[in-house]
VEXTIGU-237463 format. One line per 10 residues: number of its first residue (from 0); for each residue x, y, z of C-alpha. Coordinates in steps of 0.1 Angstrom, whole numbers, plus 5000, padded with zeros to 4 digits. Last residue first. Layout:
<nodes>
NUM) X/Y/Z ~ ...
</nodes>
This chain:
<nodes>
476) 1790/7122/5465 ~ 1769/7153/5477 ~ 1783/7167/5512 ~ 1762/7158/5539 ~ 1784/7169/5572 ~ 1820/7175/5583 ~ 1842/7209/5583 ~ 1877/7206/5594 ~ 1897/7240/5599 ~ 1933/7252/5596
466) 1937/7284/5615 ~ 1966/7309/5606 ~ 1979/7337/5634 ~ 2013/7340/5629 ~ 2002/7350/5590 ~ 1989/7382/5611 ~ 1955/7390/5598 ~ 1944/7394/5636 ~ 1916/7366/5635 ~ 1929/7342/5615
456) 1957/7350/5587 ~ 1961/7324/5566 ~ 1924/7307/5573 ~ 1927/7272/5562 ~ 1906/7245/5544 ~ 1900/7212/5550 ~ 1863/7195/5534 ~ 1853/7157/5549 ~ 1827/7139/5534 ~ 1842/7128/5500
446) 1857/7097/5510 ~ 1894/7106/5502 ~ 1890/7134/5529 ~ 1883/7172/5504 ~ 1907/7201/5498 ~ 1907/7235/5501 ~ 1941/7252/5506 ~ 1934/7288/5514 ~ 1908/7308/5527 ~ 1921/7348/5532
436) 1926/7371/5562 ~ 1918/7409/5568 ~ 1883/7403/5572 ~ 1884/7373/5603 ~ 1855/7380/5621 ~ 1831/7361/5600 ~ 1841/7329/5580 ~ 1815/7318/5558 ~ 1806/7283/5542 ~ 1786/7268/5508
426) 1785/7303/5492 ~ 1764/7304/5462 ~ 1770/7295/5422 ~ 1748/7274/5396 ~ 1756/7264/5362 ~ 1741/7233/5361 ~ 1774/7213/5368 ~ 1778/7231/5405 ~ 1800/7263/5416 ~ 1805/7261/5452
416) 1815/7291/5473 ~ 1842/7293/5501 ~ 1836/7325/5518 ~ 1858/7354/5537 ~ 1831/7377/5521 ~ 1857/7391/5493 ~ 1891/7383/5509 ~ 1911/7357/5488 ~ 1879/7338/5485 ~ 1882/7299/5477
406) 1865/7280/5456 ~ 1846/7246/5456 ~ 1835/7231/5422 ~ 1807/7204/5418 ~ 1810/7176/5401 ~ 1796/7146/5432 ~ 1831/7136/5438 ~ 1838/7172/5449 ~ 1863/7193/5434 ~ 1888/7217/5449
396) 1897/7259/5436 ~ 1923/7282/5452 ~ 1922/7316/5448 ~ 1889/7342/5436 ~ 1887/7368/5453 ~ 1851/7373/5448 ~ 1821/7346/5447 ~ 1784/7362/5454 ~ 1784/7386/5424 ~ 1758/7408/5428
386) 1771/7439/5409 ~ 1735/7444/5395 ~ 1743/7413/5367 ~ 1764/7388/5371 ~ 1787/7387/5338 ~ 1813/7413/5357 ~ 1823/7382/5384 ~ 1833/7360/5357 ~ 1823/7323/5361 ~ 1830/7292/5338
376) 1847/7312/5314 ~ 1854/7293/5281 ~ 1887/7273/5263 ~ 1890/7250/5236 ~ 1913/7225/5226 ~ 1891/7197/5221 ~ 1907/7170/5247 ~ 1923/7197/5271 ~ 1885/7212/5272 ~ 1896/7242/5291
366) 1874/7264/5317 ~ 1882/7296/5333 ~ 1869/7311/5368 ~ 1874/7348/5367 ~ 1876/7376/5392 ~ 1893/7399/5371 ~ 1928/7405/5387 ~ 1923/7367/5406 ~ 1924/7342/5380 ~ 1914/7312/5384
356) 1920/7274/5371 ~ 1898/7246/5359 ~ 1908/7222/5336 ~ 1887/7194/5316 ~ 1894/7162/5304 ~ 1884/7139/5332 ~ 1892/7165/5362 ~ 1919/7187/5368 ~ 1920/7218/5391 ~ 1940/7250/5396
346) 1937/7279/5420 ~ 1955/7315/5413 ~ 1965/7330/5379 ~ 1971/7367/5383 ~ 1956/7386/5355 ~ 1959/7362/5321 ~ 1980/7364/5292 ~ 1976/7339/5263 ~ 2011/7338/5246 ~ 2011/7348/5209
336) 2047/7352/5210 ~ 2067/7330/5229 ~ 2092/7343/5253 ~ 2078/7369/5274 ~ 2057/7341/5299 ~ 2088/7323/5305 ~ 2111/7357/5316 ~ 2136/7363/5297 ~ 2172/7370/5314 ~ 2165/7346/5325
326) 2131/7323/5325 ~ 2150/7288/5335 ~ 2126/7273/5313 ~ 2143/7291/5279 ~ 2127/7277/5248 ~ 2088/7272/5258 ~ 2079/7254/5238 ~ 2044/7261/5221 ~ 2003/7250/5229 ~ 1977/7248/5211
316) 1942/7275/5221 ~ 1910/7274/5205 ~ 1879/7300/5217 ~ 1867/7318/5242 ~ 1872/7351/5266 ~ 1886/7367/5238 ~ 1924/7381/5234 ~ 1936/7353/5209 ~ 1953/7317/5222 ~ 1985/7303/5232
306) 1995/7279/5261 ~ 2028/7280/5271 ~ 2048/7247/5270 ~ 2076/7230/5293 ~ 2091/7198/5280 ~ 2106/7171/5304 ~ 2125/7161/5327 ~ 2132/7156/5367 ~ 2094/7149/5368 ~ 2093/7114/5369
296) 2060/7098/5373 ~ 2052/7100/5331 ~ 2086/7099/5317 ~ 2099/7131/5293 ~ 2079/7147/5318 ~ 2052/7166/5302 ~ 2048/7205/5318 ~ 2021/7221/5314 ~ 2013/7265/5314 ~ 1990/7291/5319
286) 2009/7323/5313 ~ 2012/7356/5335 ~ 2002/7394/5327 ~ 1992/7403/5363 ~ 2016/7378/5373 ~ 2003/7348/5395 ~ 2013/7319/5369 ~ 1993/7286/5366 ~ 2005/7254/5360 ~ 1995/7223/5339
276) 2010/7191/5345 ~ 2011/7168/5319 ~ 2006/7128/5308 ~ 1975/7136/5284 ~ 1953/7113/5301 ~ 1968/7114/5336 ~ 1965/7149/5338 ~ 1980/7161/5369 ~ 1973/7202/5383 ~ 1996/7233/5397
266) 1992/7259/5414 ~ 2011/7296/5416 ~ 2042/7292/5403 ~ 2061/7326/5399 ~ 2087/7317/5376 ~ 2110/7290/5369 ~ 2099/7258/5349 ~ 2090/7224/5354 ~ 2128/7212/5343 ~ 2135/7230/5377
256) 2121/7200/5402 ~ 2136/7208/5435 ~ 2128/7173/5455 ~ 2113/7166/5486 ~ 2129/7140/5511 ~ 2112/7107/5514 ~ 2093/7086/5540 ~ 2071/7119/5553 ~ 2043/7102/5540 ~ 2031/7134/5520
246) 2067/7131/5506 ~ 2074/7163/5484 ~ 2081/7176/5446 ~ 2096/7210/5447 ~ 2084/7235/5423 ~ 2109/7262/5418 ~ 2101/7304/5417 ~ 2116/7325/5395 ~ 2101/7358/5408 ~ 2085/7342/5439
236) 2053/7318/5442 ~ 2071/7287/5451 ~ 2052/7256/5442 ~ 2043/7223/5464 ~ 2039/7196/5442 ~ 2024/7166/5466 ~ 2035/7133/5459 ~ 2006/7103/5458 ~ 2020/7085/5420 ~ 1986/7103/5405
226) 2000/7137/5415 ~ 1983/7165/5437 ~ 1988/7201/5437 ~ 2004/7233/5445 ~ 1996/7269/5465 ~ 2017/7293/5482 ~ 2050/7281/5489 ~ 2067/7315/5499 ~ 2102/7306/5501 ~ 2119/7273/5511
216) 2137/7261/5536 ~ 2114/7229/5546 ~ 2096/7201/5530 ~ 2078/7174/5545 ~ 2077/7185/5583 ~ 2052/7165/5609 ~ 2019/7159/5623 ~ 2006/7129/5636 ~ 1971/7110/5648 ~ 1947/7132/5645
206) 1914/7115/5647 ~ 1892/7113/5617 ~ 1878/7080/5623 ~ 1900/7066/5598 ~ 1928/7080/5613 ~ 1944/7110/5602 ~ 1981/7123/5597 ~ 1990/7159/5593 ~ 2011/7175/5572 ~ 2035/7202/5565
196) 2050/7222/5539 ~ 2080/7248/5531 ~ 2084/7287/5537 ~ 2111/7295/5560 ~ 2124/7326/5539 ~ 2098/7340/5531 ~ 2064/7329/5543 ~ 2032/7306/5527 ~ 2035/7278/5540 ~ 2022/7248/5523
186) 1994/7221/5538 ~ 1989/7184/5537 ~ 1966/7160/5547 ~ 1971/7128/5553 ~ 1940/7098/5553 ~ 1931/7071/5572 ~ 1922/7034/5565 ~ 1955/7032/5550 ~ 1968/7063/5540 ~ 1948/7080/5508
176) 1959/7117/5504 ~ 1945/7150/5512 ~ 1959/7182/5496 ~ 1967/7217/5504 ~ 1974/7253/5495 ~ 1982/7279/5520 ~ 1987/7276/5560 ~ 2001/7315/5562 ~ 2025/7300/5598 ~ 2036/7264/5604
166) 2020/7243/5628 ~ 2040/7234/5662 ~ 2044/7195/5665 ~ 2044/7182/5697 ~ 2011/7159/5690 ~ 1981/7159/5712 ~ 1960/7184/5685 ~ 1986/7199/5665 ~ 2008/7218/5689 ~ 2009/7259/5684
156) 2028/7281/5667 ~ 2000/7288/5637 ~ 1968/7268/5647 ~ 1958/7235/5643 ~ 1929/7209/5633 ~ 1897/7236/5645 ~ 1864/7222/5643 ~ 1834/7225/5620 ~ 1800/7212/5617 ~ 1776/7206/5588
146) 1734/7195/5587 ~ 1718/7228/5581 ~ 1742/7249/5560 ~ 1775/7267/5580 ~ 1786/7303/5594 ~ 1817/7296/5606 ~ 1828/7315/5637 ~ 1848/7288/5656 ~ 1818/7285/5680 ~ 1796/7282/5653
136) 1780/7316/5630 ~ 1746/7316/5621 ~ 1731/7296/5592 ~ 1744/7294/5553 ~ 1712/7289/5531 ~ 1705/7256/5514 ~ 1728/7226/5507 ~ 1729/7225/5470 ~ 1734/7265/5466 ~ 1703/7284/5461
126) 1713/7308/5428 ~ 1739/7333/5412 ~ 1754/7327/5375 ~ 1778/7306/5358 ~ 1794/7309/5333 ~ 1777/7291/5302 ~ 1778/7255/5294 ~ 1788/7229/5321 ~ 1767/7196/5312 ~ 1742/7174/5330
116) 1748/7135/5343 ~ 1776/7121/5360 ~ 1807/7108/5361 ~ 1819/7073/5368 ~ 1836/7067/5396 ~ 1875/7061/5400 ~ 1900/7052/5376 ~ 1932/7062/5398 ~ 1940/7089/5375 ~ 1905/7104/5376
106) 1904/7100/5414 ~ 1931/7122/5420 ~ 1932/7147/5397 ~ 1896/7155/5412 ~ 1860/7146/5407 ~ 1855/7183/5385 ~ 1838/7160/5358 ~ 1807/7148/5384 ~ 1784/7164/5356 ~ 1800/7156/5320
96) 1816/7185/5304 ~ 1825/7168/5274 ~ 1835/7128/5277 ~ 1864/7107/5282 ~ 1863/7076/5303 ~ 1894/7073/5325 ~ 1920/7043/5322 ~ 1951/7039/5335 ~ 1971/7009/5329 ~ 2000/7021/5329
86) 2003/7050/5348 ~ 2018/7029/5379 ~ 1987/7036/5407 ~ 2002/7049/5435 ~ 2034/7048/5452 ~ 2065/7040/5430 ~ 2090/7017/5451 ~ 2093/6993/5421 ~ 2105/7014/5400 ~ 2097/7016/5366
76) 2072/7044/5377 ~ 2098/7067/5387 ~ 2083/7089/5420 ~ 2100/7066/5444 ~ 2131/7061/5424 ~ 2134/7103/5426 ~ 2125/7100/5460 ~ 2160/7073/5467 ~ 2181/7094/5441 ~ 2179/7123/5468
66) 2180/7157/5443 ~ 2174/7180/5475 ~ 2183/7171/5508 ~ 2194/7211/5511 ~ 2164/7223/5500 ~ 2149/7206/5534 ~ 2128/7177/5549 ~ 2133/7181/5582 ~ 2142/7145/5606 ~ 2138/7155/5643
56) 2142/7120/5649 ~ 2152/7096/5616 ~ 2126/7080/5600 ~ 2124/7043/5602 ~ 2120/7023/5576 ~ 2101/6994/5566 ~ 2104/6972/5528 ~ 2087/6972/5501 ~ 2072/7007/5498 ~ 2040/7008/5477
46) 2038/6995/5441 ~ 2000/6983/5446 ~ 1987/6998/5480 ~ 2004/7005/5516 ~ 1991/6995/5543 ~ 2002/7011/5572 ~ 2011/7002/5606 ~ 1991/7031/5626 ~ 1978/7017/5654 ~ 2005/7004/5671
36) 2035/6981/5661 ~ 2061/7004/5659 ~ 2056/7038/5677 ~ 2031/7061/5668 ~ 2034/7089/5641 ~ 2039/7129/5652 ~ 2065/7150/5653 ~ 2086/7168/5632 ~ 2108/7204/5640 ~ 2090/7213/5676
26) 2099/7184/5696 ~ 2085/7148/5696 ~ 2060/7122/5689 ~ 2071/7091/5681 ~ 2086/7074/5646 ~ 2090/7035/5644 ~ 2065/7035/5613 ~ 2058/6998/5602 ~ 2049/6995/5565 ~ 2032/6968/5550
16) 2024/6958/5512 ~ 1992/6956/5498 ~ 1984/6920/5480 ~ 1997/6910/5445 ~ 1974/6910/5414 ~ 1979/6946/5399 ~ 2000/6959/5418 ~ 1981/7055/5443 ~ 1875/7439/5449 ~ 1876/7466/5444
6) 1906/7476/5422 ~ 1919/7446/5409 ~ 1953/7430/5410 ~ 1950/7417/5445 ~ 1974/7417/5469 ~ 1968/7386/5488 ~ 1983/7352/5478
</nodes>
C-alpha cells in the first residue's frame, strides 16, 4: 500500500498421485497449462488430488463461486483431497531465535531443515550485507551484488512470456509454491474494483510454462500469505476487508473466509505449531491479530483474537476474543480494551516460533516469540544513528532458508534490504528509475535460489504499468 503514515519518509507411505491438466493457452481471462499428456502432468504429493480434471476454458475464479464445498474439502484435512502435508504429524523443533528461524511458513510446517546457529537480540543496525556492495544498474535497471541477474516475468496488460494471459495491474503480495519439479508463483492485485490474484506456472528449469486467474472480483488485494495445506490467503485491504482463500493450482475456486475477521487486512502468516493465522492491520492505530480455526486446514471457523500488550517497544503480550468479527458498528481493533496499537501494519512472516511483521507509520520491523510471549523490535529506523537508516518503507517481508529476512521498500530507495541473524541490515537489490513505485510481493523458488518481487507501478507510477521480476544468483541456503 502507498500512502504512508509518516512524514518523511504440502501420505505417509503411499506414492504421489497424478494429475493430467487438459487446459491450453488461450484468451485474455486464463491461460496458460499444456495440453494432456505433455510436459506438465503433475505430481502431486501425499493427500494430493485423486483423480484428473479438467478446467473449464476461460474458467475465472470469482466472489461469485464463493463457498464451493469441493475447495472447502480441499482445504479440510480429513479429506482426502487436502493438498500438503495433513497437520498431523507435523513436527518443528522449537528453539529461541535460532539463526535460519525466518525459513518460511512453509518449510516449518512441512518439517524442513534444521535451523541454524547465532541468535536475533537487538534491532538491527547498518553493515556489509552477505553478498557485498550493490553494482550498476542491468538492462531492467536493477542494481544487483556480484554474482545475481534479473529478468522481467510480466508486465501489467501484457502476455506472460508465450502465454495469452495479460497480467493484472499493482502486482502486490506473493507466494511460490512446490508443483512438481516446478514451482507457481502467485501474485495479488492491488485495484478496486477488479482486484483478485494471479499466477504463473514454472518449470523446473525456470521456464514459464502458464499463467492464469485464481481469484477474481475482488477489491484491493494487497498482500496475504502462505498455508501449510498449499492455498494462498489473499487479503482485502479495505475498511472491512475479507480474506479469500485461493487455488494456486487453479483446480479450485477461492473462498471468502469471514470467520477470519473484517477489517483492513494487510498480510497474513501460518503457524503450524500453535495452529493460527496471525494478521496484520494497515490502520494507523490497527491490531495484530490470529485466527485459530476451530479445525486446523479449515478456515471457515474459528476464534479471532487481538493481541494485547503496554505502550513500550518490548515486553509480554496474551491474547483476547475478539467479540464482534464482523467489526460493525465497532470496528475489531476498538473492541477490546488493552489492544496493542500499531502504525499501519504491512508485511508478515512466520518461522519456527517466531513472527515477523512491519509497520510502515514508524518504520519498524517487530519481533514476537509466539512460544514465550514476548515481543521486541527487530529494526526501527529512529535507533540508527545520524538518520542513516538504509531500510525505509517498510512493506512486505520473505525469509530465506539460510535465516535471513528480506523486506520490501514502499518507496524509500526503491530497495529490497536483507536483515540477517547477527543483527545486520543493507540493501541486497535496487530499482532505479522507477521513484514513484513501490516493491511488492517478495517471495523465494522452493529451492531457495530464485527471489520474485514486483514493481506496482514501474516506470510511470501508473499501477497499469507493474513489472514482476526474477532475480537468480548465490543466495545463502
Amino acid at each position: 500500500m502507498r500512502a504512508p503514515y509518516r512524514t518523511g519518509g504440502m501420505r505417509p507411505g503411499r506414492g504421489p498421485v497424478t494429475v493430467g491438466y487438459q487446459r491450453r493457452a488461450r484468451g485474455a481471462s486464463g491461460a496458460g497449462l499444456p495440453e494432456k499428456g505433455g510436459a506438465d502432468v503433475r505430481k502431486y504429493p501425499p493427500g494430493g488430488l485423486h483423480s484428473q480434471r479438467s478446467l473449464p476454458r476461460n474458467e475465472e475464479l470469482t466472489s461469485r463461486q464463493l463457498g464451493s464445498s469441493r475447495f472447502l474439502d480441499a482445504c479440510d484435512p480429513a479429506s482426502d483431497r487436502t493438498r500438503g502435508l495433513p497437520p498431523t504429524g507435523v513436527t518443528v523443533e522449537r528453539r529461541t531465535f535460532l539463526r535460519g528461524a525466518v525459513i518460511g511458513s512453509s518449510a516449518a510446517a512441512f518439517g524442513g531443515t534444521l535451523m541454524r546457529g547465532a541468535a536475533y537480540a537487538a534491532p538491527a543496525q547498518p553493515g556489509t550485507g552477505p553478498y557485498g556492495a550493490l553494482g550498476a544498474a542491468d538492462a531492467n535497471g536493477i542494481q544487483l551484488p556480484a554474482g545475481f541477474t534479473s529478468r522481467v516475468i510480466a508486465r501489467s496488460g501484457q502476455n506472460v512470456g508465450s502465454t495469452t494471459y495479460k497480467w493484472h495491474s499493482a502486482p502486490d503480495g506473493g507466494a511460490c509454491f512446490a508443483d512438481g519439479a516446478g514451482w507457481i508463483y502467485v501474485s495479488n492485485s492491488e485495484i478496486s474494483p477488479g482486484g483478485g490474484a494471479s499466477a504463473v506456472r514454472f518449470s523446473s528449469a525456470g521456464a514459464i510454462l502458464g499463467a492464469y486467474r485464481i481469484l477474481g472480483d475482488t477489491r484491493s488485494n494487497c498482500a496475504g500469505g502462505k498455508t501449510p495445506w498449499n492455498t494462498w490467503l489473499s487479503c482485502e485491504e479495505v475498511t472491512r476487508g475479507y480474506v479469500y482463500e485461493t487455488d494456486p493450482y487453479g483446480v479450485n475456486a477461492a473462498v471468502q473466509r469471514p470467520a477470519m475477521g473484517q477489517f483492513k487486512h494487510e498480510a497474513a502468516a501460518a503457524d503450524p505449531v500453535r495452529k493460527a493465522i496471525y494478521l496484520t492491520e494497515d490502520e494507523t492505530d490497527g491490531c495484530f491479530y490470529r485466527f485459530l480455526p476451530t479445525t486446523w486446514g479449515n478456515l471457515s471457523a474459528g476464534t479471532l483474537q487481538v493481541l494485547k500488550a503496554g505502550t513500550a517497544t518490548s515486553g509480554s503480550f496474551t491474547w483476547a476474543n475478539v467479540p464482534d468479527r464482523d467489526g460493525s458498528p465497532t470496528t475489531t481493533r476498538s473492541q477490546v480494551s488493552g489492544a496493542k496499537k500499531f502504525n499501519g501494519g504491512e508485511g508478515c512472516h512466520y518461522a519456527n516460533d517466531t513472527v515477523w511483521f512491519t509497520t510502515k507509520g514508524d518504520n519498524r520491523v517487530w519481533q514476537l516469540n509466539v512460544a514465550a510471549n514476548t515481543y521486541e523490535l527487530a529494526y526501527d529506523d529512529s535507533l540508527v544513528p545520524g538518520g542513516a537508516a538504509p531500510l525505509t518503507g517498510v512493506d512486505n517481508v520473505t525469509g530465506s532458508s539460510y535465516g535471513d529476512l528480506y523486506i520490501a521498500e514502499d518507496g524509500g530507495n526503491m530497495e529490497i534490504c536483507v536483515i540477517t541473524p547477527d543483527d545486520v541490515v543493507a540493501p541486497f537489490l535496487r530499482i532505479t528509475g522507477q521513484s514513484s513505485s513501490e516493491i511488492t510481493g517478495p517471495a523465494f523458488s522452493p529451492a531457495g535460489n530464485r527471489l520474485y518481487f514486483s514493481s506496482q507501478r514501474g516506470t510511470s507510477g501508473s499501477s497499469s504499468a507493474g513489472i514482476t521480476y526474477e532475480v537468480t544468483g548465490p543466495f545463502r541456503v
